[in-house]
DOBA-733713 format. One record per residue (C-alpha): z, x, y. Coordinates in steps of 0.02 Angstrom, whole numbers, padded with zeros to 5 digits, always signed. Example, Ala and Ser with C-alpha at 12.3 -4.5 7.8 and 13.67 -1.06 7.14 Angstrom:
REM residues 2
+00390+00615-00225 +00357+00684-00053 
This chain:
REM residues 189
+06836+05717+05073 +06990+05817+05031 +07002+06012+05023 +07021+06020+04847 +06836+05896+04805 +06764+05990+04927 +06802+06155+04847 +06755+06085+04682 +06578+06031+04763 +06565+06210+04848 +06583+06268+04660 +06482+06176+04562 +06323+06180+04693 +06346+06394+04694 +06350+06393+04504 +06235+06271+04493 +06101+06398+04590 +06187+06564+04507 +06080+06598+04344 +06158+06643+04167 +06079+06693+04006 +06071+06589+03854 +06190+06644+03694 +06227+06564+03545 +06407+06589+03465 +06442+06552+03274 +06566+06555+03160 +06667+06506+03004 +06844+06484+02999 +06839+06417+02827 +06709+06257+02739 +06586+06242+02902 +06503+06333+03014 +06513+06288+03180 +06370+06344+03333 +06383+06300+03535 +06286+06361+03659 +06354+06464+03789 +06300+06511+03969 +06451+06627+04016 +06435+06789+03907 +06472+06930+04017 +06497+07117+03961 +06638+07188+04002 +06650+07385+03924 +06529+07495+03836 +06671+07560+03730 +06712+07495+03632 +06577+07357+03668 +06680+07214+03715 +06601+07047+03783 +06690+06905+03869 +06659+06710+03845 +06711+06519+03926 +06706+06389+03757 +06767+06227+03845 +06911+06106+03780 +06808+05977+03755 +06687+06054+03610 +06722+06010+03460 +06680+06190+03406 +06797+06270+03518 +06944+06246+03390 +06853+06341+03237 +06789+06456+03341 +06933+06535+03398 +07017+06485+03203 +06866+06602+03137 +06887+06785+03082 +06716+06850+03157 +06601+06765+03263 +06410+06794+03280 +06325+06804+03463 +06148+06769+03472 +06060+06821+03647 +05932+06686+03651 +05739+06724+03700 +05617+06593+03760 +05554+06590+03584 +05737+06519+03534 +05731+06388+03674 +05740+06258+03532 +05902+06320+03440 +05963+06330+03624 +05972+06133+03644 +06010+06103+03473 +06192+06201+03518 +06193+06119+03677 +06157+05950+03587 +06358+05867+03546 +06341+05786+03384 +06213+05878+03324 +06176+05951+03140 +06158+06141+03200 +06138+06213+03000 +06045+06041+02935 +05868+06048+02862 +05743+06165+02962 +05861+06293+03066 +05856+06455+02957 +06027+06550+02946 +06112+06641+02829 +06287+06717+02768 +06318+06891+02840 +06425+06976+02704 +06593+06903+02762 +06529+06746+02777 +06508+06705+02956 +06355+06623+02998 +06189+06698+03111 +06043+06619+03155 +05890+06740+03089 +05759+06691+03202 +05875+06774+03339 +05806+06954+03359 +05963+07027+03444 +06134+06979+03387 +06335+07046+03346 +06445+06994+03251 +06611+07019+03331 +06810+06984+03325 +06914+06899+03452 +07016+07030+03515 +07106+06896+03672 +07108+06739+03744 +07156+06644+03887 +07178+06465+03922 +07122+06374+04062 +07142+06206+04126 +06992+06144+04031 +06931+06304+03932 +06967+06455+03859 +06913+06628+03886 +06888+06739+03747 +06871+06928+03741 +06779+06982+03573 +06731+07169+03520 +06573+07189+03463 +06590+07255+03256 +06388+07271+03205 +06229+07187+03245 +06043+07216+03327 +05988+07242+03477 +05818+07156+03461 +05646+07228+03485 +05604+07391+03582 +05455+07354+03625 +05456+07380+03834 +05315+07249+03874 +05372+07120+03739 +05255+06973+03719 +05293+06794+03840 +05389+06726+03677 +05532+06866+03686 +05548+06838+03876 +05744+06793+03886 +05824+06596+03910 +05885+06575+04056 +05979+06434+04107 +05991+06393+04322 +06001+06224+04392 +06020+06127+04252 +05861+06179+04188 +05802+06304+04079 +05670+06442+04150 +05623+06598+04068 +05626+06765+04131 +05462+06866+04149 +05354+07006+04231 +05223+06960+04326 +05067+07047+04337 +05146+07162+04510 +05269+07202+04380 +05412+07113+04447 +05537+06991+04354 +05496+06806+04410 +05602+06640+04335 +05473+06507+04269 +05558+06322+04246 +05508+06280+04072 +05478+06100+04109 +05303+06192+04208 +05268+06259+04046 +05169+06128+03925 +05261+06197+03760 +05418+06171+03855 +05528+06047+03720 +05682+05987+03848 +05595+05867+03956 
C-alpha cells in the first residue's frame, strides 16, 4: 500500500474513533432555505464568539450556505437526534411537512425545537481540496437550558464511529457515551 493510502487509512480510522458533537447549520441566501448537518463545529474565541466549520464540496447546501447573509447553528441534543439524520439525509425535504422552523427577523431559517442556537455571519473561508472551512461570528442566539442535571432527552448528540451515542452522567456522576442503536427509541438503525 503506498504512503499516501496508508496515511489516508491512518486518518480516517483516528477520526473515525475521535468523537464530535452534532450541529445543524441553516440558511437563506435568497427563495430556499437550505440545512446540513455538521460534525466539525469547533470554537475558536470567546470574543468576539467566533466558531469554525468543514461544509464539504459535495453538498448541495454548501453553495447557499456560504451565498447566505446569516446562518443559524443549532447544537443538537439527543432529543433532536431525528432532525440530525434528516440534515444528514442527501435529498431530503429538511423544511417539508412536520419539521417546525421559523423566520428569524432577517429571514434566515432556525429549527425551534433546538434549545440552544446562533445565528451568525461568515466572517472567512478557506478552501480545501474537497471542502471549505468557514469562520462565522456569532451575532445573537440561546444558549439552551440551565438546568445543571437536565433530563436524558437534553443529553447532547454525539456522533463517533459512524454511529450516533449520546452523552450522559451516570449515576457515579461521570459522563459516559451510550450508542443509540442500545437504546430502543433509537430511530437510525
Amino acid at each position: 500500500m503506498p504512503q499516501t493510502d496508508r496515511l489516508a487509512a491512518a486518518f480516517r480510522d483516528a477520526f473515525r474513533r475521535h468523537p464530535a458533537g452534532v450541529a445543524i447549520v441553516t440558511a437563506d441566501p435568497g427563495g430556499r432555505p437550505v440545512a446540513m448537518t455538521v460534525s466539525s463545529l469547533i470554537s475558536v474565541s470567546a470574543a468576539p464568539p467566533t466558531v469554525a466549520f468543514s461544509l464539504s464540496s459535495r453538498s448541495g447546501s454548501t453553495a447557499a450556505v456560504l451565498a447566505a447573509d446569516s446562518l443559524v447553528i443549532h447544537f443538537l441534543r439527543y432529543a433532536d437526534r431525528a432532525l440530525g439524520q434528516l440534515g444528514a439525509t442527501p435529498g431530503a425535504d429538511r423544511f417539508g411537512p412536520g419539521v417546525a422552523w421559523e423566520r428569524l427577523a432577517d429571514g434566515t431559517p432556525r429549527y425551534t425545537q433546538v434549545t440552544t442556537w446562533f445565528r451568525a455571519r461568515i466572517t472567512g473561508t478557506l478552501p480545501t481540496e474537497g471542502a471549505t472551512l468557514v469562520a462565522a461570528e456569532l451575532i445573537e442566539g440561546h444558549g439552551g437550558p440551565s438546568d445543571p442535571h437536565p433530563p436524558p432527552d437534553q443529553d447532547p448528540l454525539i456522533y463517533l464511529d459512524r454511529r450516533w451515542h449520546r452523552l450522559h452522567d451516570t449515576a457515579g456522576g461521570a459522563a459516559s457515551l451510550m450508542p443509540l442503536d442500545n437504546d430502543p427509541t433509537d430511530t437510525f438503525r
